[in-house]
C-alpha positions in Angstrom: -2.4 25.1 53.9 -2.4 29.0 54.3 -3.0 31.8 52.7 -1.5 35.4 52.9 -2.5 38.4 51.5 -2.3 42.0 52.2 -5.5 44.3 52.0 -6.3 47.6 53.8 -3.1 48.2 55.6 -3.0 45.1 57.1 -0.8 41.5 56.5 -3.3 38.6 56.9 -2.4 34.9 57.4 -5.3 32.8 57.2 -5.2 29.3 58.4 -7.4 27.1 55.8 -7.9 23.8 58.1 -8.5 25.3 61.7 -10.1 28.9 60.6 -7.2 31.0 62.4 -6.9 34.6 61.4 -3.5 36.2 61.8 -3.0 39.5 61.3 0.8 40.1 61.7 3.5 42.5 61.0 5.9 42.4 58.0 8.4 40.6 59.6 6.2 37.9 60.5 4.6 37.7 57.3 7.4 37.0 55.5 8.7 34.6 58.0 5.4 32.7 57.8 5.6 32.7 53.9 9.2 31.2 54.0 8.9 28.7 57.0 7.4 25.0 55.7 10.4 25.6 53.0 13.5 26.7 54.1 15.5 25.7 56.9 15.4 28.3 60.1 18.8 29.3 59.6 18.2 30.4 55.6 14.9 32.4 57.2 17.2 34.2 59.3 20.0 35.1 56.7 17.1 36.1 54.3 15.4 38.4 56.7 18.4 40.1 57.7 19.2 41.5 54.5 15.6 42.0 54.0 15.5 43.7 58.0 18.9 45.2 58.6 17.6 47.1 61.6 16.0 43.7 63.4 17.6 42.2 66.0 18.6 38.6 65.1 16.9 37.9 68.3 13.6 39.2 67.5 13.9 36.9 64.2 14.3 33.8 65.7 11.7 34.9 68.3 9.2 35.5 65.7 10.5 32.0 64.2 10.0 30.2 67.7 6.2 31.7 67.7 5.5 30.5 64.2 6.4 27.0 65.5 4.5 27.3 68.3 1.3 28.3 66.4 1.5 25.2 64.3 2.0 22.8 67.0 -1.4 24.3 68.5 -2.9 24.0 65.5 -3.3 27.3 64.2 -1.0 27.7 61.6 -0.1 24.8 58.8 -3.3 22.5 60.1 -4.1 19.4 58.4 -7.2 19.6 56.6 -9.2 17.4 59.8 -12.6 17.4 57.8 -12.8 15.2 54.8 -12.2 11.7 56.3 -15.0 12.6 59.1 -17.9 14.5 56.8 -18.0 11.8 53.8 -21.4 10.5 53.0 -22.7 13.8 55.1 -25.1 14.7 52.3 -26.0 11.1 51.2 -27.4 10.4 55.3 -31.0 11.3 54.3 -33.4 12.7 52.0 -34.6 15.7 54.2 -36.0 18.4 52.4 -35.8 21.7 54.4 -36.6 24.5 51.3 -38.6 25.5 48.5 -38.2 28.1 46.0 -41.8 28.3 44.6 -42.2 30.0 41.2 -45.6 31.5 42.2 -45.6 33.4 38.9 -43.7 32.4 35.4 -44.5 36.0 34.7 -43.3 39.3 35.4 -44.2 43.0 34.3 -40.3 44.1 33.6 -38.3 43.5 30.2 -35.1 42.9 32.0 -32.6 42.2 29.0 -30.0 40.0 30.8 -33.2 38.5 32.7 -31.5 34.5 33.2 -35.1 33.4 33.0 -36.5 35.1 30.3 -38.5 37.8 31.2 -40.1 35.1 33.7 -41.3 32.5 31.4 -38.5 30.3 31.9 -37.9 29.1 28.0 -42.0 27.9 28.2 -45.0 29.4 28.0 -46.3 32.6 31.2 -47.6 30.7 33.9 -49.4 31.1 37.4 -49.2 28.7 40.3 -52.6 27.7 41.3 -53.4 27.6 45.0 -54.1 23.8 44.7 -50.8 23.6 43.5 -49.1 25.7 46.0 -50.8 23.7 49.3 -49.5 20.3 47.3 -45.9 22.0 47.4 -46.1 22.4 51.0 -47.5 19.3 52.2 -44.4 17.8 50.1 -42.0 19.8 52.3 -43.7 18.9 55.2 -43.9 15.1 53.8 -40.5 15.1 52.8 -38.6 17.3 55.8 -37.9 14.4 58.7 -37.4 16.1 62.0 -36.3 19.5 61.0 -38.9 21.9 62.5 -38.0 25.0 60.3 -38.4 25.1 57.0 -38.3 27.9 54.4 -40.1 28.9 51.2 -39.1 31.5 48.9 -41.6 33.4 46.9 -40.2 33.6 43.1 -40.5 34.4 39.8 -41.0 36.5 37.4 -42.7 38.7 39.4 -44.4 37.2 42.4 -46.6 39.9 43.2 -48.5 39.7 40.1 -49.7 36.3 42.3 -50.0 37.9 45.8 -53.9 36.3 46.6 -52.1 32.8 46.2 -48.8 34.0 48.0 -51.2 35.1 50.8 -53.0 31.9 50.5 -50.2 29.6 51.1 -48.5 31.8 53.8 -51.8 31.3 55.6 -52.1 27.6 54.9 -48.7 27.2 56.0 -49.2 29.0 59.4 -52.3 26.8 59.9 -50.3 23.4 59.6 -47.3 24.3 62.1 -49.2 23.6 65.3 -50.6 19.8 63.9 -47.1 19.0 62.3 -44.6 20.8 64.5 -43.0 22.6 61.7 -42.0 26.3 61.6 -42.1 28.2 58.3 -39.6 31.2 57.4 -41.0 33.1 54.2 -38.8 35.1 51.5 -40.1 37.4 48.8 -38.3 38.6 45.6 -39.7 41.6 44.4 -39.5 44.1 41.4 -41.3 46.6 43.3 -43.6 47.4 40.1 -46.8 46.1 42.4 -45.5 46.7 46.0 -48.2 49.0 47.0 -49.5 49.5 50.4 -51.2 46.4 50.9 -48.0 44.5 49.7 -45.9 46.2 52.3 -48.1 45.8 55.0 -48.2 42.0 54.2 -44.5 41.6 53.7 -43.7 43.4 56.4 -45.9 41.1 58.4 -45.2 37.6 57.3 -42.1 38.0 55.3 -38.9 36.8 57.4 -36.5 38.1 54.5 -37.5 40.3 51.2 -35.3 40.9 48.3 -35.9 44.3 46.3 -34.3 44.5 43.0 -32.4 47.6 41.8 -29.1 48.1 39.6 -28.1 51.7 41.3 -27.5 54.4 39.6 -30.9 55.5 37.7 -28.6 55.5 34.0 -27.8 51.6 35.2 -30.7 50.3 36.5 -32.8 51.8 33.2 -30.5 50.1 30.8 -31.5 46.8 31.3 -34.2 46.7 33.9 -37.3 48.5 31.8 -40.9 47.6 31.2 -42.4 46.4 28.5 -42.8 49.9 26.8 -39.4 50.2 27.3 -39.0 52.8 29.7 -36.6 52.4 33.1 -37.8 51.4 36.4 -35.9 53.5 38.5 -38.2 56.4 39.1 -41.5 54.1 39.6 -39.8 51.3 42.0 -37.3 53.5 44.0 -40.2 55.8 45.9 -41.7 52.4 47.2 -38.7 50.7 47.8 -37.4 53.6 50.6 -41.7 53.2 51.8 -41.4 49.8 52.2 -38.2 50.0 54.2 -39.1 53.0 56.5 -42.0 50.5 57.2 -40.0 47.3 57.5 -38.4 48.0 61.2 -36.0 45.9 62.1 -36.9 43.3 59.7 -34.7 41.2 57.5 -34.5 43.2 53.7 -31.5 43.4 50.5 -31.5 46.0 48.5 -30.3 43.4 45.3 -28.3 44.6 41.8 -26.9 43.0 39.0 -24.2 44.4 37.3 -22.8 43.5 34.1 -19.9 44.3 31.2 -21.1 47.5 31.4 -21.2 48.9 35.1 -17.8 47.4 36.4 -17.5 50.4 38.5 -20.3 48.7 40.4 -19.1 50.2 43.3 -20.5 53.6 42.8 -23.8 51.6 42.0 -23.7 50.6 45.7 -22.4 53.5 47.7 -25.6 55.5 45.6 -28.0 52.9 46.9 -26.2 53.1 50.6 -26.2 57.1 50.0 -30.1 57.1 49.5 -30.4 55.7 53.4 -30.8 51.6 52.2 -28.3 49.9 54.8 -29.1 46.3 53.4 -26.9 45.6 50.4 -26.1 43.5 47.5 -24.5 43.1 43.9 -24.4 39.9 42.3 -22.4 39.4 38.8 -24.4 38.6 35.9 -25.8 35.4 35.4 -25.5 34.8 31.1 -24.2 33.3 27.9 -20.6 34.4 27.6 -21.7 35.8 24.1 -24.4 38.3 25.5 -22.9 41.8 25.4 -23.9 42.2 29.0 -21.4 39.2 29.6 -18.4 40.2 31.9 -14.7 39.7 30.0 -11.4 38.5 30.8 -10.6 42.1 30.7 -13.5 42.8 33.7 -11.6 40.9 35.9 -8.7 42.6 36.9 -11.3 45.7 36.9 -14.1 44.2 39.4 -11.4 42.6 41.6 -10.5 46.3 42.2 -14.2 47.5 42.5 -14.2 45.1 45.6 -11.2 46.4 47.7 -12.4 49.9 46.6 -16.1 48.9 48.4 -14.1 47.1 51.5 -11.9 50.3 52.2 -14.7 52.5 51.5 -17.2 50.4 54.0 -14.2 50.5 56.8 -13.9 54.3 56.5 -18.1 54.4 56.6 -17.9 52.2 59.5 -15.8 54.0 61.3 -17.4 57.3 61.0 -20.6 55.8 62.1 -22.6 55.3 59.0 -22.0 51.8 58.1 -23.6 49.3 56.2 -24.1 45.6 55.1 -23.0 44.1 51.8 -24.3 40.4 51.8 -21.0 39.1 50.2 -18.8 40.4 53.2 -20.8 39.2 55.7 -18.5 36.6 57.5 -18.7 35.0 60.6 -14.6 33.9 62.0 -15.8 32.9 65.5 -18.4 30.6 65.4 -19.4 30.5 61.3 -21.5 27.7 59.5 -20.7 24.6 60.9 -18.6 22.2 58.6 -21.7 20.2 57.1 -22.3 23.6 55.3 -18.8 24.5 54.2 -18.3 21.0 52.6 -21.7 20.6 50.9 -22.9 24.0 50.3 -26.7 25.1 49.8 -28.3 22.0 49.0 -29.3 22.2 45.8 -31.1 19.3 44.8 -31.2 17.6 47.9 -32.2 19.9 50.9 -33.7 23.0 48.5 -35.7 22.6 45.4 -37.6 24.7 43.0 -41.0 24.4 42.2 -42.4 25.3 38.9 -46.3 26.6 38.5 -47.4 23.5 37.2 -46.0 21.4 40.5 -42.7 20.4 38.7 -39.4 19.9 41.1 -35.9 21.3 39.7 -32.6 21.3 41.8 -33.2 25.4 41.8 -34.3 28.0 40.3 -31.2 28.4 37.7 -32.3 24.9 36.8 -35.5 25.7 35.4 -36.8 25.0 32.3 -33.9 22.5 31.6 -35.8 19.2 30.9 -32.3 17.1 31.5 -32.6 18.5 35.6 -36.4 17.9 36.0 -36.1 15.5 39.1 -39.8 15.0 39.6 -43.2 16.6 41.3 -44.9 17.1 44.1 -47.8 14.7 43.8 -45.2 11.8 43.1 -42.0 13.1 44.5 -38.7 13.0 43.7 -38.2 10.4 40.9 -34.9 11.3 39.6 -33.0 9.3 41.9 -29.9 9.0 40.3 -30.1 13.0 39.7 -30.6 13.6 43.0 -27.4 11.5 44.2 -25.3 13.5 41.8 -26.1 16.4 43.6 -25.5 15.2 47.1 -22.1 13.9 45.8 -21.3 17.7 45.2 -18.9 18.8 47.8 -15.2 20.7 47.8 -13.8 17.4 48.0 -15.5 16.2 45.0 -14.1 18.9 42.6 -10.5 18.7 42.3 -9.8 22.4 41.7 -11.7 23.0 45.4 -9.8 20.4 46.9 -6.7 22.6 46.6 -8.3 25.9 47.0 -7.5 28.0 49.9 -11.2 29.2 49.7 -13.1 25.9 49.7 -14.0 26.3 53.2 -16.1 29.6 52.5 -17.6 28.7 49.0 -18.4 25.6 49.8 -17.7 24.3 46.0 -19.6 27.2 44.9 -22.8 27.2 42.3 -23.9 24.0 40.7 -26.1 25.6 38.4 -23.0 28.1 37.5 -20.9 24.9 37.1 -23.2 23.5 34.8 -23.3 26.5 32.2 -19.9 27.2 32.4 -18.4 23.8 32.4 -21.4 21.4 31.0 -21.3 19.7 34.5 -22.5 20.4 38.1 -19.4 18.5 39.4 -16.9 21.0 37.9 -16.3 24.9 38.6 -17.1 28.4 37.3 -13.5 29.4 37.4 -14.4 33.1 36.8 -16.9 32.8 39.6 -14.3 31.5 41.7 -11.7 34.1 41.2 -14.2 36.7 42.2 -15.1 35.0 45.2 -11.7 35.0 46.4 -11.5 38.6 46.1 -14.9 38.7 48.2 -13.9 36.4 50.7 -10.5 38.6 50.9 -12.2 41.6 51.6 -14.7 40.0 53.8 -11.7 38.9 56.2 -10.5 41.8 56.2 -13.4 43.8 57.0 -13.8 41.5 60.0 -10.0 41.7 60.9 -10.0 45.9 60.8 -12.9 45.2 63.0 -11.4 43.0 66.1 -8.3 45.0 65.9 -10.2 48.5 66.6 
């Protein structure tokens, strides 16, 4: 399988099974698009009267080097994976990550908030420190002979916890050199409580830290406001640019949402890359399809757009020396994940699980609260056996929309907890999430493909 497409001035071929990028001229193209088809013969009358000033010659040369490239491999592969990755997921029980919901509480009013303002659908909630230690002597229990393991900090707000966040970060560090394991910590933040002490901390033990803004100060203080109802913008973006000037070469996103009603998102993100952040991301809203703040049919065609307009415009940036990241075209065509993770994804509810205040285990964190996914706790384990198979049987060749997607190798069968409340199943797709990855993945190629050809 290929797939061709045409974005930023350039005509890509991308070879599904073995990875190859092409990037070609028209003629080639075209040739490439018509050759498992049509006979040689018909590809040469057809681009003759498509190329009137091409040599015949140079048509069946370009013909000869498109057979060529399949017979090495690199164009029209067979798909070499599924046959020799079956059962990868189902091998063993190794737990290498917890989200841990430090706080089921948080001191924003966010109104497309997936976890309701924190709580979750139950009642506001703090992890206990006892509680926390439990959670990581599971993972350490539970994680075989991986050494490095990672825990996310989460909420809510998990800075309205920070003495148990420190806690555990210090209990952690205290039980690599006895077990052998190595801990990578992640905070997601608001930024409400991120005061000098929280930066200095972060900054010290925090491998990755996730600050959440929406852009523009009008779209971030539509939806992301306190309590009292006033926008966040003014009190979180001074300590935001502190804590980054502080964070050195650290690991940090700079993380909106946008929704129904910013679709031009990409002004949102140029305006958070314009106030010096270089660390970037936009995620689509997570909610019913009934909210307001839902994106449409009619978005689509609209944010596929917003995404080419962001590629071009972080080529031009790139080139005039002021680049920056955006975590959804951040693509690695050389060496990449290796196939385990393109087949079975992130691991929810096998390798990565979320841990509620009170100890409770959930495939992740968009799983929370739902009483049908609770899979166990971390006094007792995993007890939801049969649950916990499900997941591992999650995989691009388990879906049959993936199996025939030219993407499945990037998305990896995409989000189980988006399949679930889209399609009422983890084993099926979030079409609409699917599209827009496509566009992502698109522009992320091409991005990478401007790059190598500088």
């Amino acid at each position: 399988m290929i797939h061709q497409f045409r974005l930023g001035g350039l005509n890509i071929v991308l070879d599904i099974g073995s990875g190859s990028v092409h990037v070609v001229d028209g003629l080639a193209y075209d040739v490439i698009a018509l050759y498992e088809n049509s006979p040689a013969e018909d590809i040469v009358s057809a681009m003759k009267e498509k190329y009137p000033d091409e040599p015949e010659s140079e048509i069946r040369e370009c013909i000869s080097e498109v057979e060529e490239l399949k017979k090495c491999g690199k164009l029209f592969s067979d798909d070499r994976f599924e046959a020799a990755t079956s059962g990868f997921k189902t091998k063993n029980n190794e737990v290498k990550a917890l989200c841990l919901h430090v706080s089921h509480s948080c001191n924003l009013n966010c109104a497309y908030c997936f976890a309701g303002q924190g709580r979750y659908k139950g009642e506001t909630a703090m992890m206990s420190l006892e509680t926390g230690k439990r959670a990581l002597e599971f993972l350490i229990e539970n994680s075989g002979r991986r050494t490095n393991l990672e825990v996310d900090f989460f909420g809510g707000e998990p800075l309205m916890n920070l003495e148990v966040v420190k806690a555990l970060v210090a209990y952690a560090r205290s039980r690599e050199k006895d077990t052998g394991k190595l801990f990578r910590f992640t905070l997601t933040t608001n930024g409400v409580l991120l005061d000098d002490e929280a930066i200095e901390f972060a900054n010290r033990e925090m491998n990755n830290v996730v600050l959440s803004l929406d852009g523009r100060k009008e779209v971030n203080d539509r939806f992301r406001k306190n309590f009292a109802g006033e926008g966040s913008y003014d009190l979180i973006l001074p300590k935001f640019k502190k804590f980054v000037e502080a964070r050195g070469d650290k690991e940090y996103y700079l993380r909106g949402t946008f929704t129904h009603f910013n679709t031009d998102f990409t002004r949102d993100i140029l305006h958070m890359a314009d106030l010096g952040f270089e660390k970037l991301s936009m995620e689509p809203v997570v909610c019913a399809p009934g909210d307001p703040f839902a994106l449409t049919e009619e978005d689509m065609p609209v944010i596929k757009e917003q995404y080419e307009i962001l590629a071009e415009e972080m080529l031009k940036r790139q080139r005039e020396g002021r680049g920056f990241t955006f975590y959804h075209y951040m693509i690695d065509l050389k060496h990449g994940p290796c196939i385990y993770k393109r087949i079975a994804g992130c691991g929810s509810g096998t390798e990565y699980l979320a841990v509620t205040p009170w100890g409770e285990l959930f495939p992740c964190h968009q799983f929370v609260g739902d009483e049908k996914y609770s899979m166990g706790n971390v006094w007792e384990g995993v007890t939801n056996i049969a649950l916990r198979d499900k997941f591992s049987r999650c995989s691009v060749y388990s879906r049959s929309k993936c199996r025939e997607c030219w993407a499945r190798l990037y998305c990896s069968g995409g989000c189980a907890a988006n399949a679930y409340h889209a399609a009422g199943d983890i084993a099926e797709t979030y079409d609409y999430g699917c599209e827009l990855f496509k566009k992502r993945i698109e522009c992320a190629i091409m991005l990478k493909a401007a790059e190598e050809s500088c």
